[in-house]
ROTOR-631762 format. One record per residue: x, y, z of N, C-alpha, C, O in turn; residue in three letters; residue number from 1. Coordinates in Angstrom, 1 decimal, padded with zeros to 4 digits. Layout:
    n.x    n.y    n.z   ca.x   ca.y   ca.z    c.x    c.y    c.z    o.x    o.y    o.z res   n
      X      Y      Z      X      Y      Z      X      Y      Z      X      Y      Z ala NUM
...
This chain:
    n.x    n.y    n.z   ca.x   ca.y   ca.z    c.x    c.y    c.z    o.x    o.y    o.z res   n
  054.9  017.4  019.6  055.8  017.9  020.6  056.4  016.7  021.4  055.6  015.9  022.1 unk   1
  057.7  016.5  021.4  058.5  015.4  022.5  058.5  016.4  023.8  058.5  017.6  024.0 unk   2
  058.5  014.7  024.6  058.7  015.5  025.8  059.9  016.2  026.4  060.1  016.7  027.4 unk   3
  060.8  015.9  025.1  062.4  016.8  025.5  061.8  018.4  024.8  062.5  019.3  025.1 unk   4
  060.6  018.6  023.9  059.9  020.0  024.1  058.8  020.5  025.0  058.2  021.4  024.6 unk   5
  058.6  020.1  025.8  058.0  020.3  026.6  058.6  021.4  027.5  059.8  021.1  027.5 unk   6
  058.3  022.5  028.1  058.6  023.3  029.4  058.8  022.3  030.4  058.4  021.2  030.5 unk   7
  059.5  023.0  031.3  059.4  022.2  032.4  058.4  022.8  033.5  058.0  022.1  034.4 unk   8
  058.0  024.1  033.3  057.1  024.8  033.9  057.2  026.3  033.6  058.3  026.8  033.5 unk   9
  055.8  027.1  033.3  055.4  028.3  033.2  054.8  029.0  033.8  053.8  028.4  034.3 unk  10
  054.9  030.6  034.3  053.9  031.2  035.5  053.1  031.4  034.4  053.6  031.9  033.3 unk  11
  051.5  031.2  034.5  050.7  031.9  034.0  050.5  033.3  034.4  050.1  033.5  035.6 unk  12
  050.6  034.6  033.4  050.3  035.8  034.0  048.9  036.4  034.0  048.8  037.5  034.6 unk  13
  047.7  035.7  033.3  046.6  035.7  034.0  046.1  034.5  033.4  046.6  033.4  033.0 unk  14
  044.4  034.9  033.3  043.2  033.7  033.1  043.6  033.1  031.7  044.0  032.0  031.6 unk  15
  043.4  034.0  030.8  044.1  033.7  029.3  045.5  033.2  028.6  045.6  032.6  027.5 unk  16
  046.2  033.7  029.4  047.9  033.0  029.5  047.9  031.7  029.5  048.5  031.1  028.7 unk  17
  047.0  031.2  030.8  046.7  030.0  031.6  045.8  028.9  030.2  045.9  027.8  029.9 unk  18
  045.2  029.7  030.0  044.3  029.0  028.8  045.2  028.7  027.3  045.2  027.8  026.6 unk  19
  045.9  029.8  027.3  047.0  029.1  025.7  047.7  028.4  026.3  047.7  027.2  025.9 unk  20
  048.6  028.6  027.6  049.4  027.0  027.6  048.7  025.9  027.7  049.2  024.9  027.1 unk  21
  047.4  025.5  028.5  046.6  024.8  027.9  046.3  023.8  026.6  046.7  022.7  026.3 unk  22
  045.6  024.9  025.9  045.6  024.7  024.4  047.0  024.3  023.8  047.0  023.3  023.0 unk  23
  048.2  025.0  024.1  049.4  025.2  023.6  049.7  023.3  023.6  050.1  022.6  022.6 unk  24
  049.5  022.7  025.1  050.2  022.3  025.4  049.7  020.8  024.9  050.4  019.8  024.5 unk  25
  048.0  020.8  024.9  046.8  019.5  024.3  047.4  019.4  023.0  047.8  018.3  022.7 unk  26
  047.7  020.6  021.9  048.3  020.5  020.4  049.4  019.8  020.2  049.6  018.9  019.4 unk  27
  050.2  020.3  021.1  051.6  019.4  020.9  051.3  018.3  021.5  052.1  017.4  021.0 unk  28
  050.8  017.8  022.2  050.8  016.4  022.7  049.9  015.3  021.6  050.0  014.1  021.7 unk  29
  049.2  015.8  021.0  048.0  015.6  020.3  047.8  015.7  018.7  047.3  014.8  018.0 unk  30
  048.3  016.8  018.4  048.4  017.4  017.2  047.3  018.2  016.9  047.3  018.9  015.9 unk  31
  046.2  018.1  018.0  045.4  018.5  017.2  044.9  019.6  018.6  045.6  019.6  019.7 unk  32
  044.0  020.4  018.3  043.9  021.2  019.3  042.4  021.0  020.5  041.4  020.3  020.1 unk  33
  042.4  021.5  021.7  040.9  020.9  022.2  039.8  021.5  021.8  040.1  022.6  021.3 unk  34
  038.8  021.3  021.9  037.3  021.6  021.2  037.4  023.1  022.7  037.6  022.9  023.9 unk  35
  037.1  024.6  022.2  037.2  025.3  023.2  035.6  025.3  023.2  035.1  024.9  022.2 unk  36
  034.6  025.8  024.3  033.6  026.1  024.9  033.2  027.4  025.3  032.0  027.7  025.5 unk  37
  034.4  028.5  025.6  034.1  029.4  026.3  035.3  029.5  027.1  036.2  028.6  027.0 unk  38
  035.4  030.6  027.9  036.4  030.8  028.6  036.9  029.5  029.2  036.2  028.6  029.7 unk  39
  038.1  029.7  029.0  038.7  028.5  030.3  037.9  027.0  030.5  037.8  026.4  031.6 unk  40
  037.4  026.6  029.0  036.5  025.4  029.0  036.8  024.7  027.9  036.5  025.2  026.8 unk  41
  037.4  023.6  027.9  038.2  022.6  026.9  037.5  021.4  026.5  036.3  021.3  027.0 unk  42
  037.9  020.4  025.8  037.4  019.4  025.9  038.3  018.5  024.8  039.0  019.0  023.9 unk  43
  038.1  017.4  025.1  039.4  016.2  024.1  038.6  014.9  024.0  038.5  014.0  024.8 unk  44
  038.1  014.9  022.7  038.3  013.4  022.4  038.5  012.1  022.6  039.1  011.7  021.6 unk  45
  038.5  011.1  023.4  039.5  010.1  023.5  038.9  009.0  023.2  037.8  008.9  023.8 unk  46
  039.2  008.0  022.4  038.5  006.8  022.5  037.5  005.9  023.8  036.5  005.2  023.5 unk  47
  037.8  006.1  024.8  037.2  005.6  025.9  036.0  006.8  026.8  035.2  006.5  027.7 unk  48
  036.3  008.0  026.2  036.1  009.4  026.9  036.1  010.9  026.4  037.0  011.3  025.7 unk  49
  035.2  011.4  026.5  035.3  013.0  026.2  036.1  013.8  027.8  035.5  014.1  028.9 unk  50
  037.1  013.9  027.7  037.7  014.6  028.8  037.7  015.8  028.9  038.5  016.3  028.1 unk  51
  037.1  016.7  029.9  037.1  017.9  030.2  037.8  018.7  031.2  038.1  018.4  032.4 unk  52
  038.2  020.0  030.5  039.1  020.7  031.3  038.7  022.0  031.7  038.0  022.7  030.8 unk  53
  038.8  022.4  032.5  038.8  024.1  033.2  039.3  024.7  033.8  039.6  024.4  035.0 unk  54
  039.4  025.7  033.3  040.9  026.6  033.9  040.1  027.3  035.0  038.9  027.7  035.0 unk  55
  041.2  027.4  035.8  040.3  028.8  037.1  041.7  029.3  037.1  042.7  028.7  036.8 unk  56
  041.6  030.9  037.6  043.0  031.5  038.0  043.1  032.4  039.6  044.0  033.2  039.9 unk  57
  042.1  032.1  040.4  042.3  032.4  041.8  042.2  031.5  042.7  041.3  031.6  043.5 unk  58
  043.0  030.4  042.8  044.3  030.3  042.6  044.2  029.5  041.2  043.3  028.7  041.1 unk  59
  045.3  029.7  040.0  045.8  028.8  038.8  045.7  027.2  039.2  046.3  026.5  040.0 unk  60
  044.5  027.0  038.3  044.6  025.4  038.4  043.7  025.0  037.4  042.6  025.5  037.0 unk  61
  044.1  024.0  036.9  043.4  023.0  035.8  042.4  022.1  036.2  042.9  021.3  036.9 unk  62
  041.1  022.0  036.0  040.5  020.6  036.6  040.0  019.8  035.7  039.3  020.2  034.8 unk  63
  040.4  018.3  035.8  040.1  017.6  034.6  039.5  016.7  035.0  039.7  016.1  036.0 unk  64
  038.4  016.6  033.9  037.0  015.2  034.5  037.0  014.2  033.2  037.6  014.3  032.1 unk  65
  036.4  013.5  033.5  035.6  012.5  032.8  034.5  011.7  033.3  034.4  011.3  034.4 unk  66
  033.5  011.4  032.2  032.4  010.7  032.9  033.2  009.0  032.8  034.2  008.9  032.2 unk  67
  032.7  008.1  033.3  032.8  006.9  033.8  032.1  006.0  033.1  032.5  005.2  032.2 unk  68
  030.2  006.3  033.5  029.4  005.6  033.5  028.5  007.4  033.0  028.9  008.5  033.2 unk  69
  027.0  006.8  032.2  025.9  006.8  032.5  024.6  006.6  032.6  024.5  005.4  032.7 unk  70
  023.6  007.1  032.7  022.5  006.4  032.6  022.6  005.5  034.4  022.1  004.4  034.7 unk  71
  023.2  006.4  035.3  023.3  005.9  036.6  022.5  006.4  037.6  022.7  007.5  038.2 unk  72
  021.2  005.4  037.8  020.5  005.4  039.2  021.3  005.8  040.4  022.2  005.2  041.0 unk  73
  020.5  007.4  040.6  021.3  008.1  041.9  020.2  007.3  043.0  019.1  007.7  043.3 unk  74
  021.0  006.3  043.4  020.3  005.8  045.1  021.7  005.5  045.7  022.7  006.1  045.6 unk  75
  021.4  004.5  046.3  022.5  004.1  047.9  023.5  003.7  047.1  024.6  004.3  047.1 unk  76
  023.2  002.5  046.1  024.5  001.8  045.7  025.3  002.8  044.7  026.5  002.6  044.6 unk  77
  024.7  003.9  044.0  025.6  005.1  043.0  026.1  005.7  044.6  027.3  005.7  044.7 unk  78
  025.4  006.0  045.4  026.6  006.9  046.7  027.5  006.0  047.3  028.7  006.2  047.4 unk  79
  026.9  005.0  047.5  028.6  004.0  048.3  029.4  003.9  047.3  030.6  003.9  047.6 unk  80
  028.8  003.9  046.0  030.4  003.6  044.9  030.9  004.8  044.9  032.1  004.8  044.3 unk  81
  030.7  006.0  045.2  031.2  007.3  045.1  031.8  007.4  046.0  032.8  008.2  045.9 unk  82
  031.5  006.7  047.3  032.2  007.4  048.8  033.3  006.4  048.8  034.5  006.7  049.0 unk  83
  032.8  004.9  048.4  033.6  004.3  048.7  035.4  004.1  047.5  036.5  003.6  047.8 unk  84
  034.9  004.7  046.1  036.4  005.6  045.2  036.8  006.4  046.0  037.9  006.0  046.4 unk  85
  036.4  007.4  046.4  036.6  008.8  047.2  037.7  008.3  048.3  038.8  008.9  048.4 unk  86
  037.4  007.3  049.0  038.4  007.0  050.4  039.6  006.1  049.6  040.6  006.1  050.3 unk  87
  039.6  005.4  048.5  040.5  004.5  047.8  041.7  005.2  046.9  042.9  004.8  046.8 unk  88
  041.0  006.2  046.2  041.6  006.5  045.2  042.1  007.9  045.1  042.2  008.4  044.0 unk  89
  042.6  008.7  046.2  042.9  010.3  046.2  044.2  010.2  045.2  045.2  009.5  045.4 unk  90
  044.1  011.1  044.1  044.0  012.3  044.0  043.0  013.2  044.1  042.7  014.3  044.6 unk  91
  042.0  011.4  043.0  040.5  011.5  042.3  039.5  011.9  043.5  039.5  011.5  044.7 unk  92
  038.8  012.7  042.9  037.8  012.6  043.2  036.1  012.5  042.6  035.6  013.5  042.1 unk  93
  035.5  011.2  042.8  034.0  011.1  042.1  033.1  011.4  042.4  032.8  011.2  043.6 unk  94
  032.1  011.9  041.7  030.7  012.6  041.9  029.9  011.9  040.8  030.3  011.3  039.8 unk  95
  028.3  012.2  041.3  027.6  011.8  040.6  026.8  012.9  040.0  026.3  013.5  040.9 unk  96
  026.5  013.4  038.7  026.4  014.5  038.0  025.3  014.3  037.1  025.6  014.0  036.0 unk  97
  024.2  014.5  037.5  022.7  014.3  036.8  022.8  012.8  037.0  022.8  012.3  038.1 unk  98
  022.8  012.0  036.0  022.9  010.8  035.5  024.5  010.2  035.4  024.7  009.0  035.3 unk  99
  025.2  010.8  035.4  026.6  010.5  035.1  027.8  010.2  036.1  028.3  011.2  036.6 unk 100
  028.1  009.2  036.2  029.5  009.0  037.4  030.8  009.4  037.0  031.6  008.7  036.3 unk 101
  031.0  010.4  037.4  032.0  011.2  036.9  033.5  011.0  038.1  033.5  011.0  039.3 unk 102
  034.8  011.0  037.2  035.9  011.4  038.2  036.6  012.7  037.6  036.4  013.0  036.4 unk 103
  037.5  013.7  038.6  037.7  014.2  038.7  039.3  014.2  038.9  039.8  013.0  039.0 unk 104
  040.2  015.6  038.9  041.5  015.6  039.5  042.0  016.7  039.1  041.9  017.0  037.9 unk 105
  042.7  017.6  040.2  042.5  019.1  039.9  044.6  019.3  039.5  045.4  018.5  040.1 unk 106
  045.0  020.2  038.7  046.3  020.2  038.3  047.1  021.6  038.8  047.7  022.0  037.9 unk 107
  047.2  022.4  039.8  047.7  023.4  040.2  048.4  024.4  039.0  048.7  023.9  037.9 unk 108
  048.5  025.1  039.2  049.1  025.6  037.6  049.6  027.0  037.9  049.4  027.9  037.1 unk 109
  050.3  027.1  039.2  051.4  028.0  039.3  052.5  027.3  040.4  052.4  027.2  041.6 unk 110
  053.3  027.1  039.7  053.5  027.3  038.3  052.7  026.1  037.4  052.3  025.2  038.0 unk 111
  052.6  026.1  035.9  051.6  025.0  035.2  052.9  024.6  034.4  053.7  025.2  033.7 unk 112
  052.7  022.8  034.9  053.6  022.1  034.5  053.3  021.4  033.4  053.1  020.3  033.9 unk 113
  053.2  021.4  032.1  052.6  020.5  031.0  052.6  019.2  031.3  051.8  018.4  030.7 unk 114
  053.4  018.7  032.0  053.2  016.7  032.1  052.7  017.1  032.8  052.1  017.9  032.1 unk 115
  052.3  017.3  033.8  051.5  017.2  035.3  049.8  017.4  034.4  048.9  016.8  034.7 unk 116
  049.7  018.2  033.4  048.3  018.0  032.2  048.2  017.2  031.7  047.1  016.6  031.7 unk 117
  049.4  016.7  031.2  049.2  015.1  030.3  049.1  014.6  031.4  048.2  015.3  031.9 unk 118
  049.7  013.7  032.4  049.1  013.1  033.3  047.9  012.9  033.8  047.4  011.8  034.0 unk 119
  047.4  014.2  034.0  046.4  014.5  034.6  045.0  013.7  033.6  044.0  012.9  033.9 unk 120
  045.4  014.2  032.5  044.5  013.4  031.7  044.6  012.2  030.8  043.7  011.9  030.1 unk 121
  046.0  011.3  030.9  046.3  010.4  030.6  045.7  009.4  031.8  045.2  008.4  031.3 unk 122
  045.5  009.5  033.3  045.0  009.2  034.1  043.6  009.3  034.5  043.0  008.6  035.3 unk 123
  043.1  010.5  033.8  041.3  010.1  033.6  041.1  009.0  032.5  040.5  007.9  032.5 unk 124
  041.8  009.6  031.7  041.5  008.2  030.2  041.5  006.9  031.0  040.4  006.4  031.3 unk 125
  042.6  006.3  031.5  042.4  005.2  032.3  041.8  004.8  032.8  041.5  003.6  032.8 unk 126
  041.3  005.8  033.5  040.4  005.4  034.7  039.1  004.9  033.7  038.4  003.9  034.0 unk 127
  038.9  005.8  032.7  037.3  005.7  032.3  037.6  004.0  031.3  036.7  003.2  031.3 unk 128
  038.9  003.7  030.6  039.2  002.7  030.3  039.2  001.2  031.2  039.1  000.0  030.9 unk 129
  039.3  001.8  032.1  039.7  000.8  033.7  038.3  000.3  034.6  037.9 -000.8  034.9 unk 130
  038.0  001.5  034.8  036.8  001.2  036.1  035.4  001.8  035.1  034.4  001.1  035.4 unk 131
  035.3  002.2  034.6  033.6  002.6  033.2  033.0  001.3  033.5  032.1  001.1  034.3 unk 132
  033.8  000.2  032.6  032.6 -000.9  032.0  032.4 -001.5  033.7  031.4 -002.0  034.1 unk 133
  033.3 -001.4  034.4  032.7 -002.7  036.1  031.6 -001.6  037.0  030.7 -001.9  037.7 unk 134
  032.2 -000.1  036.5  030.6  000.2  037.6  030.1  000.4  036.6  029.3 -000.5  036.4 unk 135
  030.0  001.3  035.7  028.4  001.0  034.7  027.6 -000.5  034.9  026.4 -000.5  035.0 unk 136
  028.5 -001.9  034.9  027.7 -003.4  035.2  027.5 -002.8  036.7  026.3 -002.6  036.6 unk 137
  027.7 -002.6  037.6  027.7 -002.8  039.2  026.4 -001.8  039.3  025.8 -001.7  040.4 unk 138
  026.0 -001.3  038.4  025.6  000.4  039.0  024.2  000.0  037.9  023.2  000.5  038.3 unk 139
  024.2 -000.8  036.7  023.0 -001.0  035.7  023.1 -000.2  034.8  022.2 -000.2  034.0 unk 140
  024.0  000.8  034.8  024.4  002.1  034.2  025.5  001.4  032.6  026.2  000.3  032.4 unk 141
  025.2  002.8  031.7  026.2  002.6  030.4  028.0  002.7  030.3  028.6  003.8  030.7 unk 142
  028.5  002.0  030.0  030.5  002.4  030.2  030.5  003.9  029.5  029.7  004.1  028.6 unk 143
  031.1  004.8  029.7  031.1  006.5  029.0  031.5  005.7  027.6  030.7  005.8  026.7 unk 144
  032.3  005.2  027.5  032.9  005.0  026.2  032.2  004.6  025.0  032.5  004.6  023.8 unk 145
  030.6  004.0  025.9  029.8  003.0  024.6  029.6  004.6  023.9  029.3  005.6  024.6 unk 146
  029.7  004.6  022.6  029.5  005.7  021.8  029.7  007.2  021.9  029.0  008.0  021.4 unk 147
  031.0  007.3  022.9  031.9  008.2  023.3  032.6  008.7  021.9  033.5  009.5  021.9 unk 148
């Protein structure tokens, strides 16, 4: 799918609607379709990242994560690198998730705009391409990507 086929935006008319343009929208950008989970629960491949998606529909919105790092010691220095992304970097937002330093960034989806998806997760990929390997070293933790 070019992005001269792309929508320019769709109302989802409920939870499942929300979920094929989703789907609809990862195939054409991709070719290939995302690994589904369960309701409203995606997931994508990427060389640097397994990127995850979830649909909610009170209110319609996409939320898309990636892990970073893991094998990450939850003490002071995994929370200041969290607080201190957190004040730097808004859209994102990072947590730390068992062992895993994870970012976040949520895509509103009424109406659901398909680039504002690709973005959304063209922009985790980065990130985990970008910042992974310096806090996994900062943190003693693994880059997500080593055998992603």
């Amino acid at each position: 799918m070019t992005d001269e086929e792309l929508p320019v935006s769709l109302e989802p008319v409920d939870a499942e609607h929300l979920d094929e343009m989703v789907v609809d929208t990862i195939t054409g950008a991709w070719s290939l379709p995302p690994a589904t989970h369960g309701q409203g629960v995606f997931s994508m491949r990427f060389p640097t990242v397994v990127v995850l998606m979830t649909t909610g529909f009170d209110p319609p919105v996409v939320t898309v994560a990636g892990p970073l790092a893991t094998g990450v010691p939850v003490d002071a220095t995994a929370l200041g690198a969290v607080n201190e992304l957190n004040k730097a970097m808004a859209p994102f937002t990072f947590v730390l998730q068992d062992d895993s330093f994870v970012v976040t960034t949520h895509v509103p989806a009424m109406p659901f705009v398909p680039e504002h998806l690709l973005s959304a997760i063209s922009a985790i990929t980065d990130l985990s391409r970008e910042l992974g390997p310096e806090i996994a070293a900062g943190l003693g933790a693994n880059a997500a990507g080593e055998g992603a």
